[in-house]
N, C-alpha and C positions, 0 to 999 in steps of 0.2 A: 536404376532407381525409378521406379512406377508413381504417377499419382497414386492409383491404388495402394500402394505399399506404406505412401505419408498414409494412408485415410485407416490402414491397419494399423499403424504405430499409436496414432493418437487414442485411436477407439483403447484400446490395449491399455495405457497411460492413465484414459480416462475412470479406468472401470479396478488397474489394476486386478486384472486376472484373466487371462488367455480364456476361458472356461464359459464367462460371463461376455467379454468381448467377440467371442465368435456364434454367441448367441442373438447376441445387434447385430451381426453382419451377416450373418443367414449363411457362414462356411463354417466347416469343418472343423474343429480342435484344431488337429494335426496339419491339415493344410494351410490356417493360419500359421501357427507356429515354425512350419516351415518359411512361408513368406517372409515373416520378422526374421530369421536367421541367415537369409537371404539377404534381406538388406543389413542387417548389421555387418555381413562376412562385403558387402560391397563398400560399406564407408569404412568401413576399420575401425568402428568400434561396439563396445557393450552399450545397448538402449535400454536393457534390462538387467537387472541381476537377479537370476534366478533362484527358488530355495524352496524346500520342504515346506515351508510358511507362506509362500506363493511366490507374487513378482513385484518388483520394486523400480523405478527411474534409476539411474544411475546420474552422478553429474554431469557427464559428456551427455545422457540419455535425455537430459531435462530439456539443454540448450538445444541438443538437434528436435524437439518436437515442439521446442518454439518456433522453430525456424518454419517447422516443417506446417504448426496451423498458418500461419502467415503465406505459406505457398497455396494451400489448399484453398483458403476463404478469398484469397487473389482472383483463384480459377474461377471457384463458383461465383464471386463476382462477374466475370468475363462470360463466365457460361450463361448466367442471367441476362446480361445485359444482351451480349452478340448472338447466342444460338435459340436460347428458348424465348427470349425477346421480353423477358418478367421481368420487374422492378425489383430490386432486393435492398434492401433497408443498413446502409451504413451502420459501421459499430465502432462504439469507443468505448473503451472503459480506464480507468482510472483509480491507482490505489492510495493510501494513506495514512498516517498516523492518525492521531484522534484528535482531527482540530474542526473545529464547527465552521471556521471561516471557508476549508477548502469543502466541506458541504454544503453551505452557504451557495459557493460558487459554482458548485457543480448544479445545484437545482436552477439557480438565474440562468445557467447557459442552455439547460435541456428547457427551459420554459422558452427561449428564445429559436430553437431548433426546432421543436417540436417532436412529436414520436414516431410519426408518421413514417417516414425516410430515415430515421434514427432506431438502433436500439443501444442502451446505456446500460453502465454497470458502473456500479461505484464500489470499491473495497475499503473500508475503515478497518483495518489491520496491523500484524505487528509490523517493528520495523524492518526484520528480515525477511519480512515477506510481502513487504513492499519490493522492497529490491528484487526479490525474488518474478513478483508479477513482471515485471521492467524488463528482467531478463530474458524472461522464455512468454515476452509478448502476448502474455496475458493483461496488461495493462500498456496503455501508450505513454503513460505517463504516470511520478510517482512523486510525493509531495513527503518530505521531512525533514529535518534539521541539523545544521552541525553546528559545531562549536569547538574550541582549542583541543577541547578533551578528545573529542569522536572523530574528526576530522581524521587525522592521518589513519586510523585504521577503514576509515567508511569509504576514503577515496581509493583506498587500496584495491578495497573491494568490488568499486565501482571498477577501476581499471583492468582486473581480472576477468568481472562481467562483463566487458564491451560497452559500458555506463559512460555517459557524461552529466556532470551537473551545472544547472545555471541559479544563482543567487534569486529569490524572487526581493527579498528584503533583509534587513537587520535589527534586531530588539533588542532590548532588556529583560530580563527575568520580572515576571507575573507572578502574585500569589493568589491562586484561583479558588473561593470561598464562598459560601452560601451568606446572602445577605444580615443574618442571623449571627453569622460569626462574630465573638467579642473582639477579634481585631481588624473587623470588615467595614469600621468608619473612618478608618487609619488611612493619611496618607501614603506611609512608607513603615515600612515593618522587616524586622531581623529575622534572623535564623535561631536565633535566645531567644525571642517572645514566642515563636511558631514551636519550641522545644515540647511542651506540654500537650500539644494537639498532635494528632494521627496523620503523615505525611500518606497519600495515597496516589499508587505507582500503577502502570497498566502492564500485568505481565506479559513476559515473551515467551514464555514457552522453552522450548530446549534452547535459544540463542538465549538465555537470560545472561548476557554479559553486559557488564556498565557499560561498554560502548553500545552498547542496543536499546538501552533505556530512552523513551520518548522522553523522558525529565533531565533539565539539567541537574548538573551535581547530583548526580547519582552516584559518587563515591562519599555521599558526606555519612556520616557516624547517628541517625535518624534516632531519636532514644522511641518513637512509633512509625512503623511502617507497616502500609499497608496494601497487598496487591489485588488488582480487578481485571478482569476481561473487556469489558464494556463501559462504555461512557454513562449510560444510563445509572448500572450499580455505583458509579464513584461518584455519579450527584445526589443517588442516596445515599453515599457513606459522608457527604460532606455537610446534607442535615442533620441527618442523624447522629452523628459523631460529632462534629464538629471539626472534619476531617478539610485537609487541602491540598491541592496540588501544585507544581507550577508548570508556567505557561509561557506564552508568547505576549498577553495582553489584549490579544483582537477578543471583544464581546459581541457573541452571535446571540441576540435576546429570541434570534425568529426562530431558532432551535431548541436553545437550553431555556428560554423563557425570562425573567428578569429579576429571579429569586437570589441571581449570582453575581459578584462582583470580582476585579479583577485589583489588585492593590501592589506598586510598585514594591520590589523584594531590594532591603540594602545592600546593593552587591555591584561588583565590577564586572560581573558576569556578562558575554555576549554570545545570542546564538544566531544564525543565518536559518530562515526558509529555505528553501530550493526542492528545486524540481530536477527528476532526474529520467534521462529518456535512451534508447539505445542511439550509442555512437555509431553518427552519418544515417541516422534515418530521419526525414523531414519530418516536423510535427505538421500531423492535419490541419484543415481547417477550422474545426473543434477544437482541437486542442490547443490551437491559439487562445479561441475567443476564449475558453476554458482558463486557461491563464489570464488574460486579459480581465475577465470577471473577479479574480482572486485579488490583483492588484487594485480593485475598485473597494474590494473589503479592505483592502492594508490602510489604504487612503484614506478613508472615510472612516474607521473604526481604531485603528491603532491608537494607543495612546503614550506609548511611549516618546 
């Protein structure tokens, strides 16, 4: 197994399609293609699955080309630093469910690093594909919730992916509503009162399984339900409807702006934050402070 051969896989992965990837690598179709089946026949397994429709990762194919940018962006680090004698710009990135506080905390800690020496990615995403980034080391780090419900299937999950998770904090269920709301001066509010207005859920995609919902009680009986992609359209559906979600409670005003409040839901419900990162790899330096900043919003903004 070749650097070159990681620098073929990934290209390949990136672009899906042999055709287009050996046109970024200035070789051959064929002599690519050989390469890849090269190293597949040396690790013992499929990186690609092949078809009529083109090419695809396989799940053994996913984990080996996390593994493998993580070797590659190693070297080039090394090759910057020790041979060509260049400066090359640290990277972190970081995925998500759709919570303002862990963007909150990612802009305080890139304001406090600076860009220079850094380059950053943030993913606000679903939740399987948070896990997902965590796994094949597209992200260092991955920010979402369990709770009695999600727990035994999410750790499972985690454990099959080489995953560990650590608690950041613990809440109560939030009913997340547009100031405008007629039950938005309310100190505490039911599941009966919220029956008449449009509950609004952020879709997952093909994992659409309740255990994947970013909302707790996602198995409740909703008489409206509503699904979005993005945090933006579900603050428009919650003026314009009078739609609501729930939450955590942390209010990020320097995002969503202060048209929104956060209103305790009557329930015995409990969920956990946490963070989840590949097991036995150190979190950076960033990724500390990156946490660190996160716990500064729990502190300061929770209200539960």
């Amino acid at each position: 197994m070749t650097l070159m051969q990681l620098k073929y896989a990934i290209t390949v992965a990136g672009v899906n399609s042999l055709n287009e990837a050996s046109k970024k690598l200035y070789i051959s179709q064929p002599s690519l293609s050989t390469a890849v089946k090269a190293l597949e026949k040396e690790i013992g397994i499929e990186i690609f699955r092949r078809s009529k429709t083109g090419i695809t990762l396989t799940p053994e194919g996913a984990e080996f080309i996390g593994y493998a940018r993580q070797v590659v962006e190693q070297y080039e680090l090394l090759d910057a630093k020790y041979i060509e004698k260049t400066s090359v710009r640290k990277k972190f990135s970081v995925s998500m469910q759709h919570y303002t506080f862990a963007v909150n905390a990612f802009v305080e800690m890139v304001k406090q690093f600076g860009m220079d020496e850094y380059e950053f990615a943030v993913h606000e995403t679903k939740t399987h594909e948070v896990i997902d980034d965590v796994r094949n080391f597209k992200s260092e780090i991955g920010i979402l919730y369990l709770n009695d419900f999600n727990r035994k299937v999410l750790t499972k999950l985690f454990a099959e992916y080489g995953l560990e998770y650590h608690e950041l904090f613990e809440c109560g269920v939030y009913v997340y509503m547009w100031k405008g709301h007629p039950l938005a001066g309310r100190k505490l509010v039911t599941m009966g009162e919220l029956m008449d207005y449009p509950c609004l859920s952020f879709e997952q995609g093909e994992h659409n399984s309740f255990y994947f919902a970013e909302e707790v009680l996602s198995t409740y009986e909703y008489k409206q339900l509503i699904k979005a992609n993005d945090r933006a359209t579900l603050l428009n559906l919650m003026v314009g409807l009078n739609g609501y979600t729930l939450c955590s409670g942390i209010i990020c005003e320097e995002l969503n702006g202060s048209d929104y409040c956060a209103v305790k839901l009557a329930s015995d419900e409990r969920m956990s934050i946490v963070y989840i990162t590949r097991k036995g790899i150190r979190i950076s330096e960033i990724g500390q402070k990156y946490l660190e900043e996160i716990s500064k919003f729990r502190d300061g903004m929770f209200h539960g």
